[in-house]
Structures are given as C-alpha cells and as structure tokens.
C-alpha positions as CSV (number, residue, x, y, z in Angstrom):
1,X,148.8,-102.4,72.4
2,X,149.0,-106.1,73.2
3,X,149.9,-107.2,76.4
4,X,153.9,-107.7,76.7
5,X,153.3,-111.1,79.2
6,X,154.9,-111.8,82.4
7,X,158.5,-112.8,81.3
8,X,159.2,-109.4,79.4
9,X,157.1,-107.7,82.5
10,X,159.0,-109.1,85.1
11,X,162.6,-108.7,83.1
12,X,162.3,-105.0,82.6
13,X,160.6,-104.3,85.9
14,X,163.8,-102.7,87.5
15,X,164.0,-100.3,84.5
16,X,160.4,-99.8,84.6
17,X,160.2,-98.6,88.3
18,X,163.2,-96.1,87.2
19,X,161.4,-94.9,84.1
20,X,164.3,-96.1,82.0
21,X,161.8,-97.8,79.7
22,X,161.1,-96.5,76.3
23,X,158.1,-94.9,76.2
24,X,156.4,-98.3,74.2
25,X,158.3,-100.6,76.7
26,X,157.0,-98.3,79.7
27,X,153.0,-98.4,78.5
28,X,153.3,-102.3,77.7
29,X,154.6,-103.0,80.7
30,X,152.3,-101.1,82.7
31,X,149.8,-102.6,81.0
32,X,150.7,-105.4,82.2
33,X,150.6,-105.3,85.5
34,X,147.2,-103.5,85.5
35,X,145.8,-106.7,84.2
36,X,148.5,-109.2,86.5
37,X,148.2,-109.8,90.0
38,X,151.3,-111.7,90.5
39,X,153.5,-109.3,88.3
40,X,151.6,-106.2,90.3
41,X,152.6,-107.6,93.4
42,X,156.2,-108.1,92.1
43,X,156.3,-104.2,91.0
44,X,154.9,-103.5,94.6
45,X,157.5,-105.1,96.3
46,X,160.1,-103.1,93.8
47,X,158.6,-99.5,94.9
48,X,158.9,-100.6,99.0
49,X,161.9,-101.8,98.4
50,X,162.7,-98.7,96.8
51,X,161.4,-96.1,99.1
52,X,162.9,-98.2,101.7
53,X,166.3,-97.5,100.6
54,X,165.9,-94.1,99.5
55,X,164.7,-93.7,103.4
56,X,167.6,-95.4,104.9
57,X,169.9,-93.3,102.5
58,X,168.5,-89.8,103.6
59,X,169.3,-90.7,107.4
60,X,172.3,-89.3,109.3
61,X,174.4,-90.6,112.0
62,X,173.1,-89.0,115.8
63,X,175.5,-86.1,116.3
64,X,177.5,-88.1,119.1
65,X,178.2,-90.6,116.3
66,X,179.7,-88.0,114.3
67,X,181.7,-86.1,116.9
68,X,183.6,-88.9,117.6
69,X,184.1,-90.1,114.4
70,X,185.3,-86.7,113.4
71,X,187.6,-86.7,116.9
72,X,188.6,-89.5,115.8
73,X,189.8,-88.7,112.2
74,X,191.4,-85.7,113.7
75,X,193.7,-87.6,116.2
76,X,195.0,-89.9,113.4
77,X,196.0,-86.8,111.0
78,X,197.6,-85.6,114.3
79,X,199.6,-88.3,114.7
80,X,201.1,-89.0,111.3
C-alpha cells in the first residue's frame, strides 16, 4: 500500500469514521493517519464529535417535561 496523503485522508474521513469506505479506501486511509499527526487528530475530533451526538441523541426529556408536553398535546386535540 502507499500512503493515500492528507488531502484524500481528510476528504473521505467522514466516510471513513462510518466504515462506508471500500475496504482499499478504509486501509489507505487508515494508514494514513497512523503515520499523520495532524490528520489523526482530525479523525479524533470526528469520533468525539461523534460519540457526542450519539450521547445527546440517546437522552430523554425529565418526565415533568414530558407530562406536560403530553397535557399539553392533549388539550389542543380537545379543543379542535
């Protein structure tokens, strides 16, 4: 393998950190960043940022939150 550089690297880093890489694209480009420190730290911003949002998605609103909410939904079906 030769190394893909940092221009392919960071182009297809978004499909990289979902695996939607070829499996040639997916080894060059990892590669890649085992060898770059700039484009490693690129990829490990991608991942937090990742896990950050997967983390925010996974909460709920407190039960209060959703009572009323819900209350509130109610009284406007209600009232139609």
């Amino acid at each position: 393998m030769t190394d893909c550089g940092c221009e392919k690297a960071r182009a297809e880093l978004e499909e990289f950190l979902h695996r939607e890489l070829s499996d040639q694209d997916f080894r060059d480009v990892a590669e890649h960043l085992a060898g770059c420190v700039d484009c490693s730290a690129e990829h490990l911003i991608g991942v937090t940022l990742s896990a950050k949002v997967r983390e925010v998605c996974q909460e709920k609103a407190p039960d209060e939150l959703r009572a009323a909410v819900h209350a509130r939904l109610l009284s406007l079906q209600i009232s139609r």
